[in-house]
C-alpha positions as CSV (number, residue, x, y, z in Angstrom):
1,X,21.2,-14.8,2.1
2,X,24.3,-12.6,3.7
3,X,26.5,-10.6,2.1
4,X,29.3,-11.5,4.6
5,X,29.2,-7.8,6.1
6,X,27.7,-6.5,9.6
7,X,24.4,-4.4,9.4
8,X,22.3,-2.9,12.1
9,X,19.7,-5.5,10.3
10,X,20.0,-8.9,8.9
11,X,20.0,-9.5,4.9
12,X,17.4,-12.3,5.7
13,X,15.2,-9.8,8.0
14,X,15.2,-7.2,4.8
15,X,14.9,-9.6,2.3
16,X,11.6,-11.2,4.3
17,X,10.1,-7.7,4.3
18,X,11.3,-6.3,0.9
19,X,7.2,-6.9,-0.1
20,X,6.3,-4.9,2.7
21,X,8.5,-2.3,1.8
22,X,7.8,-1.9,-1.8
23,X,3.5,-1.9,-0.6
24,X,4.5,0.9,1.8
25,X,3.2,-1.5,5.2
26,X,6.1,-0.5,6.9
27,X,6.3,1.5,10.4
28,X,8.0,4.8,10.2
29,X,11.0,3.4,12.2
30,X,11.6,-0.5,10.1
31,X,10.8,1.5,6.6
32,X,13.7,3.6,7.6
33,X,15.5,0.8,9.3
34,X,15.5,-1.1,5.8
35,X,15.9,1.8,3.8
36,X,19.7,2.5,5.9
37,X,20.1,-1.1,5.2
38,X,19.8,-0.7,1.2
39,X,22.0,2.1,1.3
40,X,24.9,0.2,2.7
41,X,24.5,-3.2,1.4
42,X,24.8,-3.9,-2.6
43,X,23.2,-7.5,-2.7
44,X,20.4,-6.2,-0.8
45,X,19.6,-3.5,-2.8
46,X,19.9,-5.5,-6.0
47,X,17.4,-8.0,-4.7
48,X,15.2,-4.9,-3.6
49,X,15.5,-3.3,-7.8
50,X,14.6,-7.3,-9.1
51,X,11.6,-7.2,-7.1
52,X,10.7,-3.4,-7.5
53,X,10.6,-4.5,-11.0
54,X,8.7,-6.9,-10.7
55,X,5.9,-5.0,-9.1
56,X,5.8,-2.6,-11.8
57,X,5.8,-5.2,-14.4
58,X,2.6,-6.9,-13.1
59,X,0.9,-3.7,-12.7
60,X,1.9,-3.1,-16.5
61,X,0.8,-6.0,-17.5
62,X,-2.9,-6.3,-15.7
63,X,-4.0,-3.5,-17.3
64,X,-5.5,-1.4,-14.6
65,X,-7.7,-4.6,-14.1
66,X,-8.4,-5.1,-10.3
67,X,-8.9,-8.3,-8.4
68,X,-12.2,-9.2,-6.5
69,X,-11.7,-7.6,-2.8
70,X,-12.1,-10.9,-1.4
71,X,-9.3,-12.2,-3.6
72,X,-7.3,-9.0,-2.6
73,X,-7.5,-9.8,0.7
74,X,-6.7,-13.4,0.7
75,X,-3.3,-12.6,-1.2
76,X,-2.5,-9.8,1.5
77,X,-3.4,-12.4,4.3
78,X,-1.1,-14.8,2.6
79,X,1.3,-12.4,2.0
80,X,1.7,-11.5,5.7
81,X,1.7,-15.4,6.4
82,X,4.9,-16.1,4.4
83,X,6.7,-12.7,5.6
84,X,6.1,-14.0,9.4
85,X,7.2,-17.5,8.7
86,X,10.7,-16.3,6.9
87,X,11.5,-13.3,10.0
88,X,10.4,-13.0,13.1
89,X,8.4,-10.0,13.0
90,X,5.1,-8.5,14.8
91,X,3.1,-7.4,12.5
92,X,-0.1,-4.9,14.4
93,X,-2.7,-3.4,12.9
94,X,-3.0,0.4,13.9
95,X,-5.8,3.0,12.7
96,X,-3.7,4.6,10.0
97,X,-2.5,1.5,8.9
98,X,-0.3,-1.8,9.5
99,X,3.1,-2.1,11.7
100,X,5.6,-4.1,10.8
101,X,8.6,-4.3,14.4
102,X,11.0,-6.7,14.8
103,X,10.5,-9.4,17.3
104,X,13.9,-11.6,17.9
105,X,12.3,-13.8,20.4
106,X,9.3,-14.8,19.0
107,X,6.5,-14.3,16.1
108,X,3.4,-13.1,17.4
109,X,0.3,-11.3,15.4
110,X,-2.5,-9.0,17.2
111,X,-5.1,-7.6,15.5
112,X,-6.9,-4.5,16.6
């Protein structure tokens, strides 16, 4: 998806990552990357509200219950999966948590 207009980052590139966003696993720099993005692009940010909502509605609707940590962390892994097959991002895991940068040329995943 495009909206037809020029961005610092590519609809598709924000729309791969709008999970990421919305579970705060976003760098500094590509959180506020996307952010600017939202701002100045309509279709984007309506995307970004649908899934927003979304989120909210399944943490409505599960009660508080939580998922087994081994489930957790399959969906997460699988999560991260789908996001590196639909953008080609980096995604490394850092001591204060996970860093999502943008990787044009190719996909590559380290773990620490």
């Amino acid at each position: 998806m495009s909206c037809g207009e020029p961005h610092e980052t590519d609809c598709d590139e924000v729309l791969a990552e709008v999970w990421l966003l919305l579970d705060r696993e976003c760098g500094e720099e590509r959180d506020a990357q996307l952010r600017r993005h939202l701002q100045e692009c309509g279709p984007c940010l309506a995307r970004y509200g649908l899934e927003e909502k979304v989120k909210t509605l399944l943490a409505r609707t599960c009660g508080g219950d939580r998922a087994p940590d081994e489930l957790h962390q399959k969906l997460r892994e699988r999560i991260r999966a789908t996001v590196l097959e639909q953008a080609t991002v980096s995604v490394e895991r850092t001591a204060s948590g996970t860093v999502v940068e943008v990787n044009q040329t190719r996909v590559e995943t380290r773990r620490s």
